[in-house]
C-alpha positions in Angstrom: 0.0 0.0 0.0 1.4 3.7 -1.4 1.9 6.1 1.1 -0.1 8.5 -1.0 -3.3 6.6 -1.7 -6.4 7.1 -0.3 -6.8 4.1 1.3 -3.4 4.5 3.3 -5.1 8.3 4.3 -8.2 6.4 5.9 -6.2 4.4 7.9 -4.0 6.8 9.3 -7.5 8.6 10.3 -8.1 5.0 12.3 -4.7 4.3 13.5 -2.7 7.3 14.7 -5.7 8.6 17.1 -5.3 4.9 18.8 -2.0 5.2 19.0 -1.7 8.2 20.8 -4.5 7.3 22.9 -1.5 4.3 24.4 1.1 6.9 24.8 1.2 6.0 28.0 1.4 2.7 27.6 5.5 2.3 26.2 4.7 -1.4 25.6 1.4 -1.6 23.9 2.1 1.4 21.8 4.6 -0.6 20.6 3.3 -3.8 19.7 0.7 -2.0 18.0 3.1 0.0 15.5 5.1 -3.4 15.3 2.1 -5.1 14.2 0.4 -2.3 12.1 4.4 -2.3 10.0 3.9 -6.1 9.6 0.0 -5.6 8.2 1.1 -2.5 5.9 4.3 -5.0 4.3 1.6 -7.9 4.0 -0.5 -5.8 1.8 2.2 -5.8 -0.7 2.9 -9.6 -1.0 2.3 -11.4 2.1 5.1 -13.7 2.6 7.3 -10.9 2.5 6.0 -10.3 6.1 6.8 -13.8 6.9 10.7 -13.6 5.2 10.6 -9.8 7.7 10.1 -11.8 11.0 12.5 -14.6 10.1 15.5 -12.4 8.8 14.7 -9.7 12.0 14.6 -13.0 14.4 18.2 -14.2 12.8 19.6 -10.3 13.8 17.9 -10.3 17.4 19.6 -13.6 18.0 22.7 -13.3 16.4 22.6 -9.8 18.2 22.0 -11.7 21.9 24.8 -14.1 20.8 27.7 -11.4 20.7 26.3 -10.7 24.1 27.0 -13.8 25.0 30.0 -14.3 23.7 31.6 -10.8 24.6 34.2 -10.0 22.3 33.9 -12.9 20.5 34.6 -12.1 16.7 32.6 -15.0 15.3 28.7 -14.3 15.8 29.9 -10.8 14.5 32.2 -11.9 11.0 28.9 -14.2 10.9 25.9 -12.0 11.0 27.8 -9.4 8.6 28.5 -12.4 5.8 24.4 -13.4 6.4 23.0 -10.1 6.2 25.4 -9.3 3.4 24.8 -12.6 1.6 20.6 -12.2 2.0 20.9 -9.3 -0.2 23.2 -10.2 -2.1 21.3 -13.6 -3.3 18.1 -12.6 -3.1 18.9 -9.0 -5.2 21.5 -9.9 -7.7 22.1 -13.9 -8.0 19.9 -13.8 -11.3 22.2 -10.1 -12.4 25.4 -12.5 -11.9 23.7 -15.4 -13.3 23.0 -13.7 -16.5 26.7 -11.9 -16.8 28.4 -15.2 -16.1 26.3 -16.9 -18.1 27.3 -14.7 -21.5 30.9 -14.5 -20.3 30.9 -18.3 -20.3 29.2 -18.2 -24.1 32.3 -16.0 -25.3 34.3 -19.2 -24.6 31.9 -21.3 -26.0 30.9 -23.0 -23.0 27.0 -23.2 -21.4 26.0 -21.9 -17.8 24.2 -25.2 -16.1 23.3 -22.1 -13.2 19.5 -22.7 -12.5 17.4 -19.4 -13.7 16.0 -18.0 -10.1 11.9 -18.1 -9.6 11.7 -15.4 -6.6 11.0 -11.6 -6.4 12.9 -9.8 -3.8 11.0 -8.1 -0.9 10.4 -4.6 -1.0 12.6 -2.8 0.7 15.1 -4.9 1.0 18.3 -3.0 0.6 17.1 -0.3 3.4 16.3 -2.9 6.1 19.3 -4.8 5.3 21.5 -1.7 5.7 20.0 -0.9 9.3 20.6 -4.7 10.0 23.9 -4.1 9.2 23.8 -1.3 11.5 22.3 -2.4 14.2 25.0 -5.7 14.2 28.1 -3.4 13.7 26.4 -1.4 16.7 26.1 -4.6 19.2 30.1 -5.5 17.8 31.3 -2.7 19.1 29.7 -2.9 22.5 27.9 -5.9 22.9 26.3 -4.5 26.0 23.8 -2.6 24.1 22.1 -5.9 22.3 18.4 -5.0 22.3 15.2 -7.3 23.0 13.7 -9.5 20.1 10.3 -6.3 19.9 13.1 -4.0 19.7 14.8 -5.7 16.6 11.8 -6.2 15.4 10.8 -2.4 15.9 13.5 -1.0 14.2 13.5 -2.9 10.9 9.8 -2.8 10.4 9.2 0.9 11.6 7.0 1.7 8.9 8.2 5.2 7.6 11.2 4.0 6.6 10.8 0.1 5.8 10.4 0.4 2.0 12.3 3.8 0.6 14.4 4.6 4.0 15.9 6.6 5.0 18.6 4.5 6.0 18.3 4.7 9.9 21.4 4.0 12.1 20.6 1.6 15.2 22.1 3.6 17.7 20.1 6.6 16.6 16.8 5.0 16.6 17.1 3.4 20.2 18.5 6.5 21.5 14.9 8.1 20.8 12.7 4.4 22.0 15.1 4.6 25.3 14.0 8.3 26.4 12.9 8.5 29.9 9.4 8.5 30.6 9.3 11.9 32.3 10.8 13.6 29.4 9.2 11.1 26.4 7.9 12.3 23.7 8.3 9.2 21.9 4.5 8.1 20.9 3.2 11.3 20.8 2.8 14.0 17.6 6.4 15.9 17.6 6.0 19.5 16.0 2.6 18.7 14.6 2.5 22.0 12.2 6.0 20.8 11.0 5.1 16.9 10.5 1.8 18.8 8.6 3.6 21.1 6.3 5.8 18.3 5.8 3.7 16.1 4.4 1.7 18.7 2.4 4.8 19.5 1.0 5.7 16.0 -0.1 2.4 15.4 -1.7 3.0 18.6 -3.8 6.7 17.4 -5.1 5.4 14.0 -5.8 2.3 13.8 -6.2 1.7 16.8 -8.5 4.6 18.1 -9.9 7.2 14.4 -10.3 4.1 12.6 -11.3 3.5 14.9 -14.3 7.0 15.5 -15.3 6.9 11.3 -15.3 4.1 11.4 -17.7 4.1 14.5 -20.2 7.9 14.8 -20.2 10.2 11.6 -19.2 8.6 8.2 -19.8 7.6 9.7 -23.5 10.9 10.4 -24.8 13.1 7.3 -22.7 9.9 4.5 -24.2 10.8 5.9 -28.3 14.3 8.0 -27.8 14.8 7.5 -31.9 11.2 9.8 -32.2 12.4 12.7 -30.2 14.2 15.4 -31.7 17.7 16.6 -29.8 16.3 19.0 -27.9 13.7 17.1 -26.9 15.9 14.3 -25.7 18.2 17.3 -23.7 14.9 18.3 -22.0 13.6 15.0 -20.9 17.3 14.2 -19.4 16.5 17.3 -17.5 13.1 16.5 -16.5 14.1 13.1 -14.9 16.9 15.1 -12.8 13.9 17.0 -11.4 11.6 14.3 -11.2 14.0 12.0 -9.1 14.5 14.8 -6.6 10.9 15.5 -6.3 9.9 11.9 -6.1 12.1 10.9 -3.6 12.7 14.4 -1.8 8.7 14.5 -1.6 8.8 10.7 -0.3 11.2 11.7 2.4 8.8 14.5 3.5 5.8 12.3 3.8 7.5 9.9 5.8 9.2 12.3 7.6 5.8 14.2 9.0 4.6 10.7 9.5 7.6 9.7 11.8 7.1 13.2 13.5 3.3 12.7 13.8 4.7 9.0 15.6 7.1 10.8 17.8 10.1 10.1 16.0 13.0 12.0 14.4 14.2 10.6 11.0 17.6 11.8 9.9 17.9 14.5 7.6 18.3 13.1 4.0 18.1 15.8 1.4 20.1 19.1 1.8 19.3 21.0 -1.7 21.4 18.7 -3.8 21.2 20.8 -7.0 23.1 23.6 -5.0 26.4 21.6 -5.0 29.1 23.4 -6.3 31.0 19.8 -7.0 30.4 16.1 -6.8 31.4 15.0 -3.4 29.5 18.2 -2.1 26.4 16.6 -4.3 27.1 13.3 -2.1 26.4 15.3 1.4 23.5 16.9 0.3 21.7 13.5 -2.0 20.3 10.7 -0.1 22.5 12.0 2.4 21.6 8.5 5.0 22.9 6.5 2.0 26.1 8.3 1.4 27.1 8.7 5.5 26.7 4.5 5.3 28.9 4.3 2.7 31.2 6.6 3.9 31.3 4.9 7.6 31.1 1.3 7.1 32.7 1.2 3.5 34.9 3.7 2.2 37.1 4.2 5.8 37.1 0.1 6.8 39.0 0.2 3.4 41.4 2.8 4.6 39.3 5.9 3.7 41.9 8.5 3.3 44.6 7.4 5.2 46.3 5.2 3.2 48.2 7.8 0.2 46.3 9.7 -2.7 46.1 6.7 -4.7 44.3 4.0 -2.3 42.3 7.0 -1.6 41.0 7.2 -5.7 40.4 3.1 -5.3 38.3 3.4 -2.3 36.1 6.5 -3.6 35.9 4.1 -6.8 34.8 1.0 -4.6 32.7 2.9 -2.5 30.2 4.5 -5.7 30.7 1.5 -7.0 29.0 -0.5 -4.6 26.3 2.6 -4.3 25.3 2.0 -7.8 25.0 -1.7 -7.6 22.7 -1.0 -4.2 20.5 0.7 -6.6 19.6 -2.4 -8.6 21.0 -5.4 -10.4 21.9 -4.0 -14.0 24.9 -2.8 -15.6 22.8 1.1 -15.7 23.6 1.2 -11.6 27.4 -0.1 -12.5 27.8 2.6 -14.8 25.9 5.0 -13.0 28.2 4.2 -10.1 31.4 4.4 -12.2 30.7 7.6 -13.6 30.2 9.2 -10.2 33.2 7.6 -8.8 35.1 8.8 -11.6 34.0 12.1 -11.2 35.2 12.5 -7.4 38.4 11.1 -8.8 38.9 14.1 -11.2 37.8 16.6 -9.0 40.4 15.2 -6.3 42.7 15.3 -9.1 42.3 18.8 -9.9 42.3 20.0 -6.6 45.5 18.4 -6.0 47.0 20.0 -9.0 45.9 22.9 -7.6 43.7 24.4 -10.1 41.5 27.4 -9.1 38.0 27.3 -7.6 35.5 28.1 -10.3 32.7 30.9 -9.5 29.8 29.4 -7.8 27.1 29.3 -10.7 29.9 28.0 -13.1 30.7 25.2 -10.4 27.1 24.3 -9.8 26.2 24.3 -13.5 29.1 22.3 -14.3 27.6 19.9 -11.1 24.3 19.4 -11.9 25.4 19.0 -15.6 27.4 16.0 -15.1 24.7 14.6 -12.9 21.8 14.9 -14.9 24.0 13.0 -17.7 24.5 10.2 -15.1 20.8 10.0 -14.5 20.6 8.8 -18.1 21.9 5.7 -17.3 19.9 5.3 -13.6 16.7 5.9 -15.4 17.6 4.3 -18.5 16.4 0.0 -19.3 19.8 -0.5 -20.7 23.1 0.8 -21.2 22.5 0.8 -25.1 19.3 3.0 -24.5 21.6 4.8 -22.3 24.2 5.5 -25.2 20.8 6.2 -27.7 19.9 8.7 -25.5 23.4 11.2 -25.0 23.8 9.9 -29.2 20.8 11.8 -30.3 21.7 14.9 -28.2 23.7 15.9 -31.3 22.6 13.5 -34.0 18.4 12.2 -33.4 16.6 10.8 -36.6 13.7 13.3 -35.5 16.2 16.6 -36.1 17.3 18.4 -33.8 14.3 21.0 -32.8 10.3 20.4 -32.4 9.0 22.5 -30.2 5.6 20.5 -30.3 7.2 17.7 -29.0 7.6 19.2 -25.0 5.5 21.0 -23.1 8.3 23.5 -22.2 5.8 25.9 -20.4 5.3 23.0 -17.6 9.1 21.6 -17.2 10.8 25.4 -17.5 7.8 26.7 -14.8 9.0 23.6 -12.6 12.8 23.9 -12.8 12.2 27.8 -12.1 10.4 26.8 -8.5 13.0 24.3 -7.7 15.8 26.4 -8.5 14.0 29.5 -7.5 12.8 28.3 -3.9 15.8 25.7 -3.2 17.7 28.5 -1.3 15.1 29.9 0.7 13.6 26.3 1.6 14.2 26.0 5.6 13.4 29.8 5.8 9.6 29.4 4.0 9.7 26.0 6.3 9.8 28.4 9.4 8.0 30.7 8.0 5.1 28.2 6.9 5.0 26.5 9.6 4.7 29.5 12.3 1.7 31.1 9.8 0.2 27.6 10.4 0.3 28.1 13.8 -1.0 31.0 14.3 -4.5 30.1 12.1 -5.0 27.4 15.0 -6.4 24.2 14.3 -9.6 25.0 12.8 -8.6 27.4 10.1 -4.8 25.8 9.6 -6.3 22.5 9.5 -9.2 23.4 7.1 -6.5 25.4 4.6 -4.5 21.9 4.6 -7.2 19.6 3.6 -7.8 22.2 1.0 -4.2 22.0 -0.4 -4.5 18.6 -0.3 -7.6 18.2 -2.1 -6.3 20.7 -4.4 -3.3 18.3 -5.0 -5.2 15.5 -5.6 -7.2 16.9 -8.4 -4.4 17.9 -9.8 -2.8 14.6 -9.6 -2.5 11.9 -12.3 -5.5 9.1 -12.0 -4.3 6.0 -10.3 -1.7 5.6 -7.1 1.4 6.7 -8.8 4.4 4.6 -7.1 8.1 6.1 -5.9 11.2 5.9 -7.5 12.9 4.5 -4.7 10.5 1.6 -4.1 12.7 -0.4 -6.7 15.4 -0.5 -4.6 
């Protein structure tokens, strides 16, 4: 079930008022969100619920085991290489299948690998990650193991199971462990924000990605060859906007949702299409996905410490391994490559000491090599891919038809994000004090409006997130 369907809305109207109502109640409360995460996941395919309770069971006990065993290497090396190897087969055995498969054919041999008949749950790469968490967590101080409805908690919390973010373990128990005379965990925190949040997110996604999907990207990336040049040049750039606002607007919602459960998620957007270079792109994008790579990738392999060169392999390895967390296809690999190549010549240049450029050179030049990457993360195939950039300066279609692109819609759109992205936490403040001060009644009442007003202008149908894929 979408977060942005109506049917989700009805039951939020059900749940959260009964969930407040056990605030005082630690335990209940939570055996009720625990269970209402484990109904939502069903509703998707319900033996993914099932495969949820077994793999969170496996980290609880291999958790209580490096209790046990103190500092004991073994449960730990263990629960890394199962968590790591769940993902691994249930994500990309039929990716490596098919790539050793045709490597084998080059030789003129056959693969005898069986084909794989299973569809991997939803979410997985997110709750694997904060497994992966919470068992480096209870490695380095065993001591702070949790109970079996804690683990079970923390990888089902329903905001972030299925598009993050990427929650750290410590982080998330530091809120469940607040004292009871100070806890505000299971009641609404900043209600006016969590409210603006969410009406926020439903405008980015709902509205504004879900139109730029349908009028200006899935067009031209379906029939590339029919599209003339320009055309092709402003679908790449209405896919760099629609991934923010999808997934930016998804981190909203779930954000408000969190807020309105008493929880803080971690921040996970920070303007991205302000960076002035790549690896400034990196702490402002998916920022709970880049910090995990940073932490428990790039510096276990030596991070920076080991000379300029092992530094270049380990950026390398490190958005290497981001792409292929995206999805099993060579589009991720390249998509990674490209990224990690870019880091490399920016490290280069700064080595070589060549001069800072102004800022709205640096942050064209930024957001121009990233919206070229997208063209491989949105694109079916590396040859599409290759179709796409080829017809930027040679398309069958020519290079210019205006009738082609609805340019009023995509160049009104990039204006607002471009236009607003700098003033975005002051109109928060501002927006959400306004709110405020109309009270419930009239601040309530000018929501639903918005929201209505969002919904009409929303495509027909549930429109699903980006970052449900993965």
């Amino acid at each position: 079930m979408s977060f942005v369907s109506p049917e989700f809305a009805l039951l939020c109207l059900v749940f959260l008022p009964i969930y407040w109502s056990l605030a005082g109640h630690p335990r209940a409360q939570r055996s009720l969100l625990i269970v209402s995460a484990y109904g939502l996941y069903a509703t998707w395919v319900p033996v993914f619920a099932w495969v949820l309770l077994a793999y969170s069971t496996v980290i609880w006990a291999l958790g209580r085991w490096m209790q046990r065993a103190g500092a004991g290497r073994l449960p730990w090396v263990l629960g890394l290489w199962l968590a790591g190897s769940f993902l691994v087969f249930l994500k990309y055995y039929e990716f490596a299948r098919e790539t050793f498969q045709t490597l084998l054919q080059l030789t003129g041999f056959v693969s005898l690998l069986p084909v794989a008949d299973w569809v991997a749950p939803v979410g997985v790469s997110f709750f694997t990650f904060q497994a992966v968490s919470y068992l480096v967590m209870v490695g380095r101080a065993p001591a702070l193991a949790r109970s079996w409805p804690d683990v079970l908690l923390f990888l089902s919390f329903w905001p972030t199971l299925f598009a993050g973010p990427i929650w750290r373990a410590e982080h998330f128990f530091a809120q469940t462990d607040e004292t009871d005379s100070a806890r505000r965990v299971g009641r609404p925190r900043h209600a006016w924000l969590a409210l603006y949040l969410i009406t926020l997110g439903l405008l980015q996604k709902v509205v504004l990605a879900s139109w730029l999907s349908a009028q200006v990207v899935d067009p031209v990336y379906k029939y590339p060859d029919q599209y003339a040049s320009v055309s092709l040049a402003a679908a790449m750039l209405g896919y760099s906007l629609q991934i923010f606002l999808d997934f930016a607007g998804y981190t909203l919602v779930v954000t408000g949702l969190a807020l309105l459960l008493g929880y803080r998620l971690p921040v996970n957007f920070r303007q991205p299409y302000l960076a002035r270079n790549l690896s400034d792109f990196w702490t402002r994008w998916h920022v709970s996905l880049s910090s995990f790579i940073r932490d428990y990738i790039y510096i276990p392999l030596g991070g920076n410490r080991l000379g300029w060169g092992r530094t270049q392999l380990n950026v390398l390895t490190g958005m290497l391994i981001s792409g292929l967390w995206h999805g099993a296809n060579w589009t991720f690999v390249v998509w990674g490559l490209l990224h990690g190549l870019g880091v490399v010549v920016q490290n280069t240049a700064k080595l070589w000491g060549m001069p800072a450029w102004p800022r709205w050179a640096a942050q064209t030049l930024t957001f121009v090599f990233v919206t070229v990457a997208w063209v491989f993360f949105r694109a079916d195939s590396v040859p599409q891919a290759l179709l796409m950039l080829q017809g930027l300066w040679h398309s069958p279609a020519g290079f210019w038809q205006a009738e082609q692109m609805p340019w009023w819609g995509l160049l009104g759109i990039a204006a607002l994000v471009w236009g607003l992205s700098p003033w975005a936490l002051r109109w928060q403040r501002l927006s959400v004090a306004w709110l405020a001060r109309l009270g419930p009644g009239l601040g309530g009442a000018l929501l639903a409006l918005l929201w209505c007003v969002w919904l009409y202008g929303a495509p027909e149908g549930v429109p699903s997130f980006i970052y449900y894929r993965f």
